[in-house]
Structure formats: C-alpha cells, structure tokens
C-alpha positions as CSV (number, residue, x, y, z in Angstrom):
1,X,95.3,106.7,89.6
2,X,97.7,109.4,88.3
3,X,95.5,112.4,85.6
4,X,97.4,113.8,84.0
5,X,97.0,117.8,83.6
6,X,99.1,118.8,81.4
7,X,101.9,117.6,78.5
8,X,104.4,119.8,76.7
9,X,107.8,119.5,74.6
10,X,110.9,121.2,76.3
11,X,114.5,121.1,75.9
12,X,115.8,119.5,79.3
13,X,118.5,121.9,80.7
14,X,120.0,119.0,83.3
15,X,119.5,114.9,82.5
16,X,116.3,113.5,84.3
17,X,114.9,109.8,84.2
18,X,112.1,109.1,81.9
19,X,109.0,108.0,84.0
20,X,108.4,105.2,81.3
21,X,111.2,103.4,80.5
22,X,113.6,104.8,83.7
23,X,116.8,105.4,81.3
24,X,118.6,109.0,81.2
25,X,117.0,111.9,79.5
26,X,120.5,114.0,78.3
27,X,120.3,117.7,79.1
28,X,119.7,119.4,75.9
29,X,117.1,117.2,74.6
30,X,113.9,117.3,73.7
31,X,111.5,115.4,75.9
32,X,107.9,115.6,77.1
33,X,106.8,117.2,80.3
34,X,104.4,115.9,81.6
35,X,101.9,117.4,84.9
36,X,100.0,115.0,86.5
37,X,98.1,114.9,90.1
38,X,97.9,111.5,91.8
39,X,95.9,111.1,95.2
40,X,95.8,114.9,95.6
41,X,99.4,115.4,95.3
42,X,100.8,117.4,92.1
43,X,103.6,115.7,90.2
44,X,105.9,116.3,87.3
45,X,107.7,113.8,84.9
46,X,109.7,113.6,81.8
47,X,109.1,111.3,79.1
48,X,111.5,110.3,75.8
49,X,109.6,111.3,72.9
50,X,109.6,107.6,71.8
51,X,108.0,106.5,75.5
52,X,105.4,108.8,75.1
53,X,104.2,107.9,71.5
54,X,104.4,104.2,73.2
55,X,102.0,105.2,76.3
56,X,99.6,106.8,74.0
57,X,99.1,104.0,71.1
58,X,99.4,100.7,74.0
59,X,96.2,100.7,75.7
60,X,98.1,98.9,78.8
61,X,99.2,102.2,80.2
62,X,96.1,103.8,80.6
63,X,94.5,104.7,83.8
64,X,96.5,102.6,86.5
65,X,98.5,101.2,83.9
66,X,101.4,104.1,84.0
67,X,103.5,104.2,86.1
68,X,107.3,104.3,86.9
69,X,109.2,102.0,84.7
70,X,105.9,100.4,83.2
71,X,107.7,100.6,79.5
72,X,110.4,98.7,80.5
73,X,108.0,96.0,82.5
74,X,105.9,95.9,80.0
75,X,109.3,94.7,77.5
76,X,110.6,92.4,80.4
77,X,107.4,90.7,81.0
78,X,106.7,89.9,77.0
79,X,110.6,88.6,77.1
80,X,109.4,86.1,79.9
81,X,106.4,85.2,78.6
82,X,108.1,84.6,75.1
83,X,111.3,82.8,76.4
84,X,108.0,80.3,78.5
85,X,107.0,79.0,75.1
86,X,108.3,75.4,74.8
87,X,109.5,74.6,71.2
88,X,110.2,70.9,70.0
89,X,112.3,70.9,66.9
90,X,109.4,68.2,65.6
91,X,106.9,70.7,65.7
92,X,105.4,71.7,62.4
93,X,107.4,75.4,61.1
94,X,103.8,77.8,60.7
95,X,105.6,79.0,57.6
96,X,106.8,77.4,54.4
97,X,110.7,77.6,53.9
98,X,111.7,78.8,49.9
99,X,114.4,76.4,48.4
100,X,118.0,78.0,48.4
C-alpha cells in the first residue's frame, strides 16, 4: 500500500511522467509532488494538477487503488465496459425526442 507523506506544488525544471495518467509533465509546469513510502521504501512522483483533483474526489484510488497509470485504467476500463453494452435500435430511447 503506498502512504503518502507529503504533497506540494512545484514548477518541474525537466519533463517527468505523471504517476496517474503516465502522459508527459512539460518542464516549466506546475505539477504536484508528491512523497510517498511503499513497503518501507521512500518514493517520489509527480502528478498533473488535473490527475490529482481526480485521485482525491474518485474514491477508487484510495489505499491500493493508486498506482501507476491507474487514471488512465480507470478511463480504458469504463470505455470497455461502455462499448460491452448491446444496443438494439428497437429498444425503447430513455428520453423523449422534441419535434424539429
């Protein structure tokens, strides 16, 4: 389980990967660095500002639930589960249509 120690905003002075979603941080941005220890071993990670507000409000990603790329999992996985719903065009529309 990775505990986290300690979060802050900085200005990145090289690009890194954000631990969330895995795309480039750009030097001179503003991200979120965060400290964490995970089985006794100390670790540090950026995040995009964006990734971190998602982590903190989606309850998913807490405890276990974070972890590298987890963000972009977590969008892949509702894409799958979404793209598994069969659809028959004789199926009732759950909404009513307004006449053009």
């Amino acid at each position: 389980m990775l505990d986290i120690t300690s979060k802050k905003i900085v200005t990145t002075r090289k690009e890194h990967p954000c631990f969330g979603c895995t795309d480039a941080i750009d030097k001179g941005k503003s991200a979120i660095c965060v400290t964490a220890k995970e089985d006794e071993q100390h670790t540090r990670f950026y995040l995009h500002q964006d990734c971190n507000k998602i982590i903190a409000k989606d309850k998913r990603f807490s405890g276990s639930g974070l972890y590298y790329g987890c963000i972009k999992e977590a969008a892949e996985k509702a894409l799958e589960d979404s793209n598994s719903i069969e659809f028959t065009p004789n199926e009732e529309i759950p909404f009513l249509m307004r006449n053009i």
